[in-house]
Each structure stands twice: as structure tokens, then as C-alpha cells.
The first five atom37 places (N, CA, C, CB, O) and aatype in JSON, in Angstrom:
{
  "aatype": [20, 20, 20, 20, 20, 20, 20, 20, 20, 20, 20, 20, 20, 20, 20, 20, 20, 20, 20, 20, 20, 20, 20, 20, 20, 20, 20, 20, 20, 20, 20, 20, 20, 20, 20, 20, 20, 20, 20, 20, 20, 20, 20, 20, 20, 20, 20, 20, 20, 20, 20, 20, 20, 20, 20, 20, 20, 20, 20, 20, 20, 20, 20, 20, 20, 20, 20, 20, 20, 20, 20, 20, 20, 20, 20, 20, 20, 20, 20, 20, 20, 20, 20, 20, 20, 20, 20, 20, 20, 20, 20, 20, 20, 20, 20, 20, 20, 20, 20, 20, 20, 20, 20, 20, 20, 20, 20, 20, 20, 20, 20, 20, 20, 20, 20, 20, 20, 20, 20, 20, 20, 20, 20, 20, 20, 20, 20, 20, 20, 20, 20, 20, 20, 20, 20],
  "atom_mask": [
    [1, 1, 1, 1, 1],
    [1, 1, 1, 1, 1],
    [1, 1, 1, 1, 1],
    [1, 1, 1, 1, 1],
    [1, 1, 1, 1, 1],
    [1, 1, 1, 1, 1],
    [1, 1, 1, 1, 1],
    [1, 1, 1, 1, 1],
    [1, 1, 1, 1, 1],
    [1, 1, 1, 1, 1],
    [1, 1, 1, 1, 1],
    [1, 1, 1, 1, 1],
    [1, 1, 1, 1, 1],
    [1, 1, 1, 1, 1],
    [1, 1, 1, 1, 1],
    [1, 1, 1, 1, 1],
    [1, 1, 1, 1, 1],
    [1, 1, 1, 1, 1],
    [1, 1, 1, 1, 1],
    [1, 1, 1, 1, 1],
    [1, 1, 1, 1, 1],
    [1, 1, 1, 1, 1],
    [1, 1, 1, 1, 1],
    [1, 1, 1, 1, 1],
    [1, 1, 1, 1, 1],
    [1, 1, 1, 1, 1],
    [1, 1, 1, 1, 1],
    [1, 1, 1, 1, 1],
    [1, 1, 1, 1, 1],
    [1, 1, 1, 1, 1],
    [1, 1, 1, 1, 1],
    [1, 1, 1, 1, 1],
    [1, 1, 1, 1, 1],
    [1, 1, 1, 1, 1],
    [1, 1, 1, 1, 1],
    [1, 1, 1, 1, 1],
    [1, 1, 1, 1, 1],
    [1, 1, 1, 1, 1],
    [1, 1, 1, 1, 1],
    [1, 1, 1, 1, 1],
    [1, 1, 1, 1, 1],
    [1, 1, 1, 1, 1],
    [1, 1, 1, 1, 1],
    [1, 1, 1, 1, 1],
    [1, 1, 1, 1, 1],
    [1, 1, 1, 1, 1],
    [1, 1, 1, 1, 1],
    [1, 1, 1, 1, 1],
    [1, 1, 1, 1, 1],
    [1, 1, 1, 1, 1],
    [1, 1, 1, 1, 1],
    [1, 1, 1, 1, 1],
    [1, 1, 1, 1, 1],
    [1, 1, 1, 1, 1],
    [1, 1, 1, 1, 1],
    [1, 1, 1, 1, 1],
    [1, 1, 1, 1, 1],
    [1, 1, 1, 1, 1],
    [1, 1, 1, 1, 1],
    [1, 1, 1, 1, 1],
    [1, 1, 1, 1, 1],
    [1, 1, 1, 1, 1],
    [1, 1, 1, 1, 1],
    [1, 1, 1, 1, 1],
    [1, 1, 1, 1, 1],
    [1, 1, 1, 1, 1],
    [1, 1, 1, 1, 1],
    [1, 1, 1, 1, 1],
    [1, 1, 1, 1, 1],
    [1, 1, 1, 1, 1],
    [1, 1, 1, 1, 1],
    [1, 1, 1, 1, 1],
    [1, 1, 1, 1, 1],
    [1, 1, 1, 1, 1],
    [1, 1, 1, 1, 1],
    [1, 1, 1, 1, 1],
    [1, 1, 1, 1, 1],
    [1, 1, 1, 1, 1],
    [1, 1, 1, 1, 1],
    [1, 1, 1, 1, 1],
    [1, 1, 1, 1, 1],
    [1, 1, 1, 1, 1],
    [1, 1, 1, 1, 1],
    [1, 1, 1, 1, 1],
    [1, 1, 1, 1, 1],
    [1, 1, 1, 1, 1],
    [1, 1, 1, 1, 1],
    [1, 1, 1, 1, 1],
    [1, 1, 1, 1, 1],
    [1, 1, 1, 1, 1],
    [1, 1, 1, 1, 1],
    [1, 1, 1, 1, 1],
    [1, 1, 1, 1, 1],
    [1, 1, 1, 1, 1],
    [1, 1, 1, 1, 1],
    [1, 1, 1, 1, 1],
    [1, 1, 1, 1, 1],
    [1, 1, 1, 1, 1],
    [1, 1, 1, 1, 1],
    [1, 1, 1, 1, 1],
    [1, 1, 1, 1, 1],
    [1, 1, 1, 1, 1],
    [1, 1, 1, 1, 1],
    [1, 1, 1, 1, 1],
    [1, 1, 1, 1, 1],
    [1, 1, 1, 1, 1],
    [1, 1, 1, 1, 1],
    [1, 1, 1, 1, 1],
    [1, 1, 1, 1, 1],
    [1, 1, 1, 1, 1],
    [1, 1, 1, 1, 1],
    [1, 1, 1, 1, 1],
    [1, 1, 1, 1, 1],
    [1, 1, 1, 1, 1],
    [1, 1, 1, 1, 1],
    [1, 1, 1, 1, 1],
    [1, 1, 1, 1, 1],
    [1, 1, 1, 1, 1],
    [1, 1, 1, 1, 1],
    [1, 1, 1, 1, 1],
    [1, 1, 1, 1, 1],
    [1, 1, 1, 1, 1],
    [1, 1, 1, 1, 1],
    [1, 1, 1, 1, 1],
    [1, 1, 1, 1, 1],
    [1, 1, 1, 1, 1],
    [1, 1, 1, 1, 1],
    [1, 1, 1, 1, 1],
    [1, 1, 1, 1, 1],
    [1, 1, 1, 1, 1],
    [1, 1, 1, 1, 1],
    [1, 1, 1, 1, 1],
    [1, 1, 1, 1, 1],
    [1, 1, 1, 1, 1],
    [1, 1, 1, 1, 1]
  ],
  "atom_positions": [
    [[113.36, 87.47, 118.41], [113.86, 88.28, 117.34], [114.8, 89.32, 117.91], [112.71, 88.93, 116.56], [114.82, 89.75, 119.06]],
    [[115.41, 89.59, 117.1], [116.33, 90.56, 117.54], [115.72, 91.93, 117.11], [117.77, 90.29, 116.94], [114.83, 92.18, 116.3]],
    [[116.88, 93.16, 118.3], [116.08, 94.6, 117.69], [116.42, 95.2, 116.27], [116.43, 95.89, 118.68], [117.23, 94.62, 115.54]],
    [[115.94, 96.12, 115.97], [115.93, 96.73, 115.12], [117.47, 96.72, 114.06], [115.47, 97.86, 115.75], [118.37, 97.16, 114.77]],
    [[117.83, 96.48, 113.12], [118.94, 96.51, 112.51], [119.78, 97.46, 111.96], [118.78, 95.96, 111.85], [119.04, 97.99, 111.13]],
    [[120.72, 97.94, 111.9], [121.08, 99.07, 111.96], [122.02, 99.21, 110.26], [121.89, 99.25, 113.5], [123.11, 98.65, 110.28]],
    [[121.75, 99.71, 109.3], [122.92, 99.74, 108.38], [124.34, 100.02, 109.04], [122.65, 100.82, 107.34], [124.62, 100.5, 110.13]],
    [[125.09, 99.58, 108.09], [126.43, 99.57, 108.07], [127.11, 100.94, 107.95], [126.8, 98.73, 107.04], [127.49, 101.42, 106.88]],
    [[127.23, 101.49, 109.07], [128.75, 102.77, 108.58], [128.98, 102.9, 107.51], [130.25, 102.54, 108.93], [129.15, 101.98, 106.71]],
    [[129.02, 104.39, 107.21], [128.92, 104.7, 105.74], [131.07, 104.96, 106.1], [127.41, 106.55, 105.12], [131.52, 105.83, 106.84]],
    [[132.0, 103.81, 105.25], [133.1, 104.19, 104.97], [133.64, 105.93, 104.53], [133.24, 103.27, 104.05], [133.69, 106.25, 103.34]],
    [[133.88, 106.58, 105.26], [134.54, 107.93, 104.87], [135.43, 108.06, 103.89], [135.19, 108.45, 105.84], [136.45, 107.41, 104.12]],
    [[135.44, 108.56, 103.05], [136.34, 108.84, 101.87], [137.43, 110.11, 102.5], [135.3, 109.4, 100.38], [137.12, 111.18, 103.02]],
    [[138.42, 109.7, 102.32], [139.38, 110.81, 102.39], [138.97, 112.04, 101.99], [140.47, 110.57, 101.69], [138.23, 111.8, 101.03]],
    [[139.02, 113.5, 102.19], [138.91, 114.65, 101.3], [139.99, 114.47, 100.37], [138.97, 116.04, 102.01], [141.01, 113.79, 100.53]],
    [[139.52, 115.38, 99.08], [140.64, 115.89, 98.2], [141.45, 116.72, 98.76], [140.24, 116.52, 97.1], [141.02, 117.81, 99.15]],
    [[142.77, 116.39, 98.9], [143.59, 117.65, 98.57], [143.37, 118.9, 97.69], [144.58, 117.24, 98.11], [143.55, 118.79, 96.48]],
    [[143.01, 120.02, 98.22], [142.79, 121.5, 97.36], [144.34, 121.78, 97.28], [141.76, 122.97, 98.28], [145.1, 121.81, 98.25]],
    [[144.64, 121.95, 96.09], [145.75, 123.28, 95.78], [145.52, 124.46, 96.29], [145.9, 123.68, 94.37], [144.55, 125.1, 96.7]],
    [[146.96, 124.62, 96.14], [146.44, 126.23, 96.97], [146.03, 127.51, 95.81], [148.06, 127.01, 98.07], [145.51, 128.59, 96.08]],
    [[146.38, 127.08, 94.7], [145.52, 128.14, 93.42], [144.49, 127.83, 93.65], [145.68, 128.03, 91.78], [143.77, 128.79, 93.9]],
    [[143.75, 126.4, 93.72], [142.54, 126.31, 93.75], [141.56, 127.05, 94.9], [142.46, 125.07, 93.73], [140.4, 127.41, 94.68]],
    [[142.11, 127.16, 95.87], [141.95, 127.4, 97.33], [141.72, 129.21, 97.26], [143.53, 126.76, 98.34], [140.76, 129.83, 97.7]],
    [[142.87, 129.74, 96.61], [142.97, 131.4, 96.88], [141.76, 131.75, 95.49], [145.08, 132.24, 96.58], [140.92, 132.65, 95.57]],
    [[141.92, 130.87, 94.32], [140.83, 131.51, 93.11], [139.56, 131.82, 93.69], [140.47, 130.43, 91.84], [138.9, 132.86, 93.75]],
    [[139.34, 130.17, 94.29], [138.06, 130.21, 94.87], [137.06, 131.33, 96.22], [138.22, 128.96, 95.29], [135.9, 131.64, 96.45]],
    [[138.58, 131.6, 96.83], [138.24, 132.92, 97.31], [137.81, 134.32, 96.88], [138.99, 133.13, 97.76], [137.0, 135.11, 97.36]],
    [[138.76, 134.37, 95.61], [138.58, 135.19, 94.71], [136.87, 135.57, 94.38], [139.35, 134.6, 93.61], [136.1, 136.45, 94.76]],
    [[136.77, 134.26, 93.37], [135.29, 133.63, 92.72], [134.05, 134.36, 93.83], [135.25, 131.46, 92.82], [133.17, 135.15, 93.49]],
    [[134.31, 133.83, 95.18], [133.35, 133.82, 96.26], [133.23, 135.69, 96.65], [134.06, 132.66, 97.7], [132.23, 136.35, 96.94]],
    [[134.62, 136.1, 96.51], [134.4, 137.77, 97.1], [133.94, 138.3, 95.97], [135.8, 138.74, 97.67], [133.15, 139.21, 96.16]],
    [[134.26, 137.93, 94.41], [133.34, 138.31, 93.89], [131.82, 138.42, 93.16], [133.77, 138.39, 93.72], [131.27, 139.2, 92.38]],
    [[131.45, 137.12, 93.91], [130.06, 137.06, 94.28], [128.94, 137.55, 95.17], [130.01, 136.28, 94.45], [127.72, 137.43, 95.16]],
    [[129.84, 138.16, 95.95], [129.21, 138.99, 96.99], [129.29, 140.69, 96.44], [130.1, 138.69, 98.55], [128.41, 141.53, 96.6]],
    [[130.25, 140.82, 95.94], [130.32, 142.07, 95.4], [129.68, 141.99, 94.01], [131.75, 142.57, 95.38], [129.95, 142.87, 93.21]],
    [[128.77, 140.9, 93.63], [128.14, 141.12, 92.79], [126.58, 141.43, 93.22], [128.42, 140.16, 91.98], [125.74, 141.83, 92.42]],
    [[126.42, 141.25, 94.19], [125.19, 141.07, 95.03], [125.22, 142.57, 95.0], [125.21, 140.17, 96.59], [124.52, 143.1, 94.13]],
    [[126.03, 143.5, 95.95], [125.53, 144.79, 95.96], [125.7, 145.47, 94.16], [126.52, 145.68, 97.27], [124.81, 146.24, 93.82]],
    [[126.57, 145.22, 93.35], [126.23, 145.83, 92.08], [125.6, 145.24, 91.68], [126.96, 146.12, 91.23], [126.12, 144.74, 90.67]],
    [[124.18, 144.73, 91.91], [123.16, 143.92, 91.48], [121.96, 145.15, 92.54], [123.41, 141.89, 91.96], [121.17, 145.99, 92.11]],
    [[122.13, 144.96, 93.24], [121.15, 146.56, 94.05], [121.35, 148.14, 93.33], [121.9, 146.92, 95.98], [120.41, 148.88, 93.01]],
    [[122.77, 148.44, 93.16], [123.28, 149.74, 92.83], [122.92, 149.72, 91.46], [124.81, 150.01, 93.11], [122.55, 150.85, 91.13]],
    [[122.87, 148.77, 90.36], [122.14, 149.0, 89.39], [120.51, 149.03, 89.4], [122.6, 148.18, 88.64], [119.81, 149.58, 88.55]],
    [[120.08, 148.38, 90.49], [118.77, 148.49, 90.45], [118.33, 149.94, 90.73], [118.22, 147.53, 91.36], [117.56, 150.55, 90.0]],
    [[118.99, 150.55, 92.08], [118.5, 151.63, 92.79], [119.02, 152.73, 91.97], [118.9, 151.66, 94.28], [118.46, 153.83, 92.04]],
    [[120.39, 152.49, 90.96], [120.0, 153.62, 89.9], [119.81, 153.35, 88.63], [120.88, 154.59, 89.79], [120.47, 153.65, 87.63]],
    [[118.5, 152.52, 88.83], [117.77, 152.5, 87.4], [118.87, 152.68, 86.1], [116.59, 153.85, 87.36], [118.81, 153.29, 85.03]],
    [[119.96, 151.79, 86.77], [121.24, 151.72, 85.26], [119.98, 150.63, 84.24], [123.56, 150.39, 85.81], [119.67, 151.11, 83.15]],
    [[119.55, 149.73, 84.49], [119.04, 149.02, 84.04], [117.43, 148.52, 84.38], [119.9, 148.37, 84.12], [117.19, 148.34, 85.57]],
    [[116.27, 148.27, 83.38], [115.17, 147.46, 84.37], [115.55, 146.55, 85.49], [114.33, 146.55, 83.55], [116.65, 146.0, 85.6]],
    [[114.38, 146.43, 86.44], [114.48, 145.55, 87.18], [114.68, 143.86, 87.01], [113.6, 145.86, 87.7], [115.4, 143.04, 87.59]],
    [[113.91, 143.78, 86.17], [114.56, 142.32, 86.1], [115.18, 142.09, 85.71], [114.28, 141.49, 85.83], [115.55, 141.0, 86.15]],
    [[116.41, 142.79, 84.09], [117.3, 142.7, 83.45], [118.32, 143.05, 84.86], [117.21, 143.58, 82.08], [119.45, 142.65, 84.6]],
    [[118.25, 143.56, 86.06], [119.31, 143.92, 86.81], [119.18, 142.23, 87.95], [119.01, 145.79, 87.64], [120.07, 141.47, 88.34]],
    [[118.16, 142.22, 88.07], [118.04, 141.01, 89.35], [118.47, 139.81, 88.39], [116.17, 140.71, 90.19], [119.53, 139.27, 88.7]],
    [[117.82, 139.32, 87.28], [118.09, 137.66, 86.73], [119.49, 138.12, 86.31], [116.93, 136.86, 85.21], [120.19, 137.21, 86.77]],
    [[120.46, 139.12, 85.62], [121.34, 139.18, 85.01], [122.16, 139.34, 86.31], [121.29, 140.09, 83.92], [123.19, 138.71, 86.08]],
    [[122.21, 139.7, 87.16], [123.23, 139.81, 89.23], [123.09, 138.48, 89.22], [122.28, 140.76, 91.19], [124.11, 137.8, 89.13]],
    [[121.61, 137.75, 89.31], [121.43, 136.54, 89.97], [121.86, 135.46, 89.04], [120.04, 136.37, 90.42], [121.96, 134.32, 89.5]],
    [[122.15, 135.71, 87.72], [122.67, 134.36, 87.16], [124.11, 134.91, 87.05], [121.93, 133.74, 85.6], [124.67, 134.01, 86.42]],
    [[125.13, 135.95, 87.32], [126.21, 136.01, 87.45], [126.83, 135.5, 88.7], [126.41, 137.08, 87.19], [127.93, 134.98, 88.81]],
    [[125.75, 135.78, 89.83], [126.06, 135.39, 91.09], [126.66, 133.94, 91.39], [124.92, 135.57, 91.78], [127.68, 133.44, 91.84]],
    [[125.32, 133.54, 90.82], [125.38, 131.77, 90.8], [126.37, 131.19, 89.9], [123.96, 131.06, 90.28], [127.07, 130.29, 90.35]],
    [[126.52, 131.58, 88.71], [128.22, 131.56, 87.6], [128.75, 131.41, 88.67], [129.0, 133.03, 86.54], [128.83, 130.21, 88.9]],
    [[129.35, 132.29, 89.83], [130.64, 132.78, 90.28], [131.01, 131.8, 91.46], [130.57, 134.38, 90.73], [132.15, 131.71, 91.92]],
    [[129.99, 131.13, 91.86], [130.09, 130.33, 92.77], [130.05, 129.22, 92.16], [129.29, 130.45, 93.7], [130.99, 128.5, 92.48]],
    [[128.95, 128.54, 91.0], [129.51, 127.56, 90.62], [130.76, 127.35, 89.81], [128.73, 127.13, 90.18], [131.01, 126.18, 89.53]],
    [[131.65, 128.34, 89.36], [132.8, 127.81, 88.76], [133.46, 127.76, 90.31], [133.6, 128.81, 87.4], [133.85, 126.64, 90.62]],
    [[133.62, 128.65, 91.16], [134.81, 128.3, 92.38], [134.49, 126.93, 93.28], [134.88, 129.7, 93.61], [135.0, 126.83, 94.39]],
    [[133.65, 125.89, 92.76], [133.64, 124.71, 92.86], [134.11, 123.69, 91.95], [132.7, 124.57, 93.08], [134.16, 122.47, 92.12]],
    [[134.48, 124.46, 90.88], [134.88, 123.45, 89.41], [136.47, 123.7, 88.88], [133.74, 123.97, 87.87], [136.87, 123.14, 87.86]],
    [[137.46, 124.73, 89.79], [138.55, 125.02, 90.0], [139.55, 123.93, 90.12], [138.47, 125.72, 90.91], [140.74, 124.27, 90.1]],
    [[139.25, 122.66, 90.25], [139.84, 121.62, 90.37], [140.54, 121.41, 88.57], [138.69, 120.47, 91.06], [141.65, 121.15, 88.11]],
    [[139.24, 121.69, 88.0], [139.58, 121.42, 86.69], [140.32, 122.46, 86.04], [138.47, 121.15, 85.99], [140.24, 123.62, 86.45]],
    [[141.25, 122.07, 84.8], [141.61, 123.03, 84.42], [140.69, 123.98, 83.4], [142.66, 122.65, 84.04], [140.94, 125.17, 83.17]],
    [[139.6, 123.25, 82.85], [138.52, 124.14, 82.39], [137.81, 125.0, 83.44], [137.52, 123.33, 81.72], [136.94, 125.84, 83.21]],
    [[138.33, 124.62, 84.71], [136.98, 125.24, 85.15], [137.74, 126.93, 85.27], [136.2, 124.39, 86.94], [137.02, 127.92, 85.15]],
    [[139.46, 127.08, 85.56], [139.96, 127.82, 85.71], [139.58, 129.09, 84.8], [140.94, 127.32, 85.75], [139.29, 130.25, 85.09]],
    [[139.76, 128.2, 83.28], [139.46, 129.34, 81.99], [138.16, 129.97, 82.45], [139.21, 128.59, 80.27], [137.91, 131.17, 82.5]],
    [[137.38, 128.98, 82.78], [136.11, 129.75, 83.31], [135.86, 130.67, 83.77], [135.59, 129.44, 83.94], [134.95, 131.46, 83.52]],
    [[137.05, 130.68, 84.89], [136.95, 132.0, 86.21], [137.79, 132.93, 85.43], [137.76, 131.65, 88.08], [137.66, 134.03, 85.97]],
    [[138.76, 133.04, 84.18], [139.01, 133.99, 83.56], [137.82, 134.77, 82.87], [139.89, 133.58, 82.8], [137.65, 135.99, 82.96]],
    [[136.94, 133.77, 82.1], [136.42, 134.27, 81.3], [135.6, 135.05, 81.91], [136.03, 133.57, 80.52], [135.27, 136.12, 81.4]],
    [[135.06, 134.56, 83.33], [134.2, 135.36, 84.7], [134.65, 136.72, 84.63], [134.6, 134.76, 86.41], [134.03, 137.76, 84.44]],
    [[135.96, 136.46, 84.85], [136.96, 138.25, 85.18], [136.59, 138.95, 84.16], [138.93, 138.37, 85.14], [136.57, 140.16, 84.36]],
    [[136.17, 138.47, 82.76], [136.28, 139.29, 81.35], [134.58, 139.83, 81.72], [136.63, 138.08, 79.5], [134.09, 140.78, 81.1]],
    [[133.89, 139.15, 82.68], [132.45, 139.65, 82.4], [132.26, 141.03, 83.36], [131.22, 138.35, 82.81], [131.7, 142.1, 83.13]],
    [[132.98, 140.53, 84.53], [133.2, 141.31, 85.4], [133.3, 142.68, 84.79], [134.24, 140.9, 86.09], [132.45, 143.56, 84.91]],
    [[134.58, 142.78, 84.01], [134.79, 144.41, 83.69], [133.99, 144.32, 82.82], [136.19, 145.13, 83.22], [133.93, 145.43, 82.29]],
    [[133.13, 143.44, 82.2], [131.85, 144.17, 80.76], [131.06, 144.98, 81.44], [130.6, 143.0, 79.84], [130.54, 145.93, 80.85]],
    [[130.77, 144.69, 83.13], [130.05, 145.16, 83.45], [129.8, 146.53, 84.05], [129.88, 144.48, 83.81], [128.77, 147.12, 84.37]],
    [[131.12, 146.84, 84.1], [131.48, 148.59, 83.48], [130.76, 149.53, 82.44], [132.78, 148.6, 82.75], [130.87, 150.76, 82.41]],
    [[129.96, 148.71, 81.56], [129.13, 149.19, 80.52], [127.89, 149.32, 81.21], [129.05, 148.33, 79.28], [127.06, 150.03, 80.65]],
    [[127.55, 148.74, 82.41], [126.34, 149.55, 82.85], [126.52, 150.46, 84.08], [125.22, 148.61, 83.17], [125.6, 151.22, 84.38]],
    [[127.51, 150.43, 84.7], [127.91, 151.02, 85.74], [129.24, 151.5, 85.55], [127.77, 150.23, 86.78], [130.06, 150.68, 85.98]],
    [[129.65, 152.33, 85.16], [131.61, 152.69, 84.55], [132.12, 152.88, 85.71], [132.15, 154.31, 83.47], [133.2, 153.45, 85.62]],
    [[131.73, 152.59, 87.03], [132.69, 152.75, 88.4], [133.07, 151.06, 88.43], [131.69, 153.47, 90.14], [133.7, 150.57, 89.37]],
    [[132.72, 150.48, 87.61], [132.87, 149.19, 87.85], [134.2, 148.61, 87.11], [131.59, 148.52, 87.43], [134.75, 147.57, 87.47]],
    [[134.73, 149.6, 85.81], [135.95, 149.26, 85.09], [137.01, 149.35, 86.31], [136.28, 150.33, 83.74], [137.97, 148.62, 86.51]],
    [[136.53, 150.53, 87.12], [137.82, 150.58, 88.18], [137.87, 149.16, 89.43], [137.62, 152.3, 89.18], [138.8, 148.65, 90.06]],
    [[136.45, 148.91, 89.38], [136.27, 148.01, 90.67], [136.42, 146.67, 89.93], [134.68, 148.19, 91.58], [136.81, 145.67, 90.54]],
    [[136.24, 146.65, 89.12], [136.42, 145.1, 88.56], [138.08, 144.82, 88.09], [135.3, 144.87, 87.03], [138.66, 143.74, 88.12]],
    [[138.65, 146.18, 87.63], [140.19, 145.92, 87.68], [140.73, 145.53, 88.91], [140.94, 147.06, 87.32], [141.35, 144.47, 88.8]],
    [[140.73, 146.0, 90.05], [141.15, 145.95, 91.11], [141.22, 144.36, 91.12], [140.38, 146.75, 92.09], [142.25, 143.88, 90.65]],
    [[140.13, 143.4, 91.65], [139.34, 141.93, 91.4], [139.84, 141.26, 90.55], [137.98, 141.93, 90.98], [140.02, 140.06, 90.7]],
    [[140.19, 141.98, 89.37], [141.12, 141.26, 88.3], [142.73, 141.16, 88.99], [141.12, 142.29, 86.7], [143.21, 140.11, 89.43]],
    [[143.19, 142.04, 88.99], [144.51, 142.54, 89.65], [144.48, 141.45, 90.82], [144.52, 144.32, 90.22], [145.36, 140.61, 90.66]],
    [[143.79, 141.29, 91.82], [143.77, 140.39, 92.72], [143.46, 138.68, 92.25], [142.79, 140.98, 93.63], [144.01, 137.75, 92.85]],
    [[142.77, 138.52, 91.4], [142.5, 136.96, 90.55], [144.18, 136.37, 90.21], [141.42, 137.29, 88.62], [144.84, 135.36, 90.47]],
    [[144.5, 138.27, 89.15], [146.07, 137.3, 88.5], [147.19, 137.18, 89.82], [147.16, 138.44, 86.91], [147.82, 136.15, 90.05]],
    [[147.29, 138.45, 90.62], [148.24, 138.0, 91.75], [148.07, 136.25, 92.58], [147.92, 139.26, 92.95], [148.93, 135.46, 92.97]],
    [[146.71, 136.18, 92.56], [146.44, 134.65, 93.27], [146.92, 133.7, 92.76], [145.19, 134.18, 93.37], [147.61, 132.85, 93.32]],
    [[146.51, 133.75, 91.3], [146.29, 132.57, 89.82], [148.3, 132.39, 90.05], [145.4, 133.71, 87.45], [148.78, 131.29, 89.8]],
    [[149.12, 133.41, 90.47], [150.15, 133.43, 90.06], [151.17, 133.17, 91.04], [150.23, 134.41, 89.47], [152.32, 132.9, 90.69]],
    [[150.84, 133.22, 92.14], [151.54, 133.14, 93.58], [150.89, 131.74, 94.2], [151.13, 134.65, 94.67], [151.46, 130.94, 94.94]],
    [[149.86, 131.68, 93.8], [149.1, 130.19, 93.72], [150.07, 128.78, 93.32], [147.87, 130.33, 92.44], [150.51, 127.9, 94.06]],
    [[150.22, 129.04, 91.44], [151.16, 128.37, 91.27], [152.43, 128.02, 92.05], [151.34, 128.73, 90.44], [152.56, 126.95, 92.63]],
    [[153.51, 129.13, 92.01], [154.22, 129.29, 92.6], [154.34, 128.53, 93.95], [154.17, 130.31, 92.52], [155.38, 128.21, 94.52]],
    [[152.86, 128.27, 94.43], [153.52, 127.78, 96.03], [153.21, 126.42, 95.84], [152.74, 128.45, 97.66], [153.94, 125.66, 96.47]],
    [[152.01, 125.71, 94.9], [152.17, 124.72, 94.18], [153.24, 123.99, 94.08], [151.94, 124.99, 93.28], [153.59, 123.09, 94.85]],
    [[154.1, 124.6, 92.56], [155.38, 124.02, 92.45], [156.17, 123.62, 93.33], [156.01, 124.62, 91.94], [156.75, 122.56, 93.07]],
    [[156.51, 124.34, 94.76], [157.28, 124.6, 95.73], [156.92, 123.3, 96.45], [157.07, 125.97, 96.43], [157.75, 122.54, 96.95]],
    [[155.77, 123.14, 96.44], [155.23, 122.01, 97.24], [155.09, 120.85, 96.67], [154.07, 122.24, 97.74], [154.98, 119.82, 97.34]],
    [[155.06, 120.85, 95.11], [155.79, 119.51, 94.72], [156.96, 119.41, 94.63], [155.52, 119.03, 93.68], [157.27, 118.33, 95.13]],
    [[157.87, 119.95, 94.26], [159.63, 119.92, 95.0], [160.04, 119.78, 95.92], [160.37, 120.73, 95.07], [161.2, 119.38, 95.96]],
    [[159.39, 120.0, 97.03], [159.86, 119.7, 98.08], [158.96, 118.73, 99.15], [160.21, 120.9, 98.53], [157.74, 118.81, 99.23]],
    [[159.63, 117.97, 99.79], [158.72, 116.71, 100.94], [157.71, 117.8, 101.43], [159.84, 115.83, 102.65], [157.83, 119.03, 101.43]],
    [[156.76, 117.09, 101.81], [156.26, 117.74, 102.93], [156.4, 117.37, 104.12], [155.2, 117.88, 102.85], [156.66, 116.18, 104.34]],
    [[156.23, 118.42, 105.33], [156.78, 118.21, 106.81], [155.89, 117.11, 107.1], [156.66, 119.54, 107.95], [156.59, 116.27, 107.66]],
    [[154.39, 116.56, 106.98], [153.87, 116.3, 106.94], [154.37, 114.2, 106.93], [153.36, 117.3, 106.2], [154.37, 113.32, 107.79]],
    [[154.66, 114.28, 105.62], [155.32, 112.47, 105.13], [156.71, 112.69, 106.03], [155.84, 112.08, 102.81], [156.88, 111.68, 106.72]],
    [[157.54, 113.48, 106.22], [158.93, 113.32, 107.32], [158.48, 112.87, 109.01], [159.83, 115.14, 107.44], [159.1, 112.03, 109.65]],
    [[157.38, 113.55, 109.47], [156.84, 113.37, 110.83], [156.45, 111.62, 110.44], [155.32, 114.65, 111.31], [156.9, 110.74, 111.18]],
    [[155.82, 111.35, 109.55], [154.96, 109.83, 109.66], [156.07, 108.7, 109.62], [153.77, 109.54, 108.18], [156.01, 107.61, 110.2]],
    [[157.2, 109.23, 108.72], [158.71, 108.13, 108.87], [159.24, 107.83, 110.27], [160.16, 108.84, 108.11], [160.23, 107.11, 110.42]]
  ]
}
């Protein structure tokens, strides 16, 4: 008999190509998941809110913020991460240092969302260096 049999190599799938909106949002999405983490403490430690209305309401924004900057591919998932930004500054209503800190985050989302495109387009107009080297 022969030894032991081994399955077959699992074929590798190419990665997707990320856009680069997709790429900078998702950065976005991710820094502001972390900065939801500490205004998820700072409301706790000043009793802006109960404790668990501050931990499940941080912890299911948290997890929002990361699962849409995986769903950025789509164009729903984009509206998503707007509608994210709109929660962001609601959350100025329990903490009002947060209208300023969540503008900022906003301000940084639309510069991305918008310079994003922009390098997009650029990069479907033009070859990439990339297909000229393989000719």
C-alpha cells in the first residue's frame, strides 16, 4: 500500500483589486473605530450615560465600523459609511466635544471619499506601468 494520501493544493485565487477610495475609506472606518473605543470609556468614566447603554451602544458602533470598511467594495456599503459619519456626530448628544471630534473624521471621510475618486479615474485613463512592463 502506499503512504498516506495527501489532498490536492488548494488553487489560489487571485486577490481583488482594492480601489483606492475603497482602501483610504476603509482607513477612515478603522481610525474611527478605535476612536470609538476610547469615547466608549470617556462616556463611561463620565457617567454621560449608564454602563451598559455606554459599553453595548460603543460596542455595537464599534463592530458597525469595521464591518462596513469590509463592505466598501459595494456601493451600498459606501452609503453605509456615510450614514456611519451621520452617527458619529449624533454622538455629540452625549458627549458635545464630540460635534468637534467627529467633524474633524467627517472632514477627513469627505477629503478621502473625494481624492479617492479622483485617483480612481486617473487610473482608469491611463495604462498602468504595471501592463507596459509585461508587453
Amino acid at each position: 500500500m502506499s503512504g498516506p494520501s495527501r489532498p490536492p493544493a488548494a488553487v489560489s485565487r487571485p486577490r481583488r483589486a482594492r480601489s483606492t477610495t475603497e482602501s483610504l475609506l476603509s482607513i477612515v472606518l478603522g481610525l474611527e473605530a478605535i476612536l470609538m473605543f476610547f469615547v466608549t470609556l470617556t462616556a463611561f468614566g463620565l457617567k454621560a450615560v449608564p454602563p451598559v447603554t455606554a459599553f453595548v451602544g460603543g460596542g455595537v458602533l464599534i463592530v458597525l465600523l469595521v464591518l462596513v470598511a469590509g463592505l466598501l467594495r459595494y456601493r451600498w456599503g459606501v452609503w453605509l459609511g456615510w450614514v456611519l459619519q451621520a452617527v458619529l456626530v449624533a454622538t455629540g448628544i452625549l458627549l458635545p466635544i464630540m460635534f468637534l471630534v467627529a467633524a474633524a473624521f467627517v472632514a477627513i471621510w469627505v477629503y478621502c471619499f473625494i481624492k479617492g475618486r479622483q485617483i480612481d479615474a486617473l487610473r482608469r485613463l491611463s495604462p498602468s506601468k504595471s501592463n507596459q512592463q509585461e508587453s
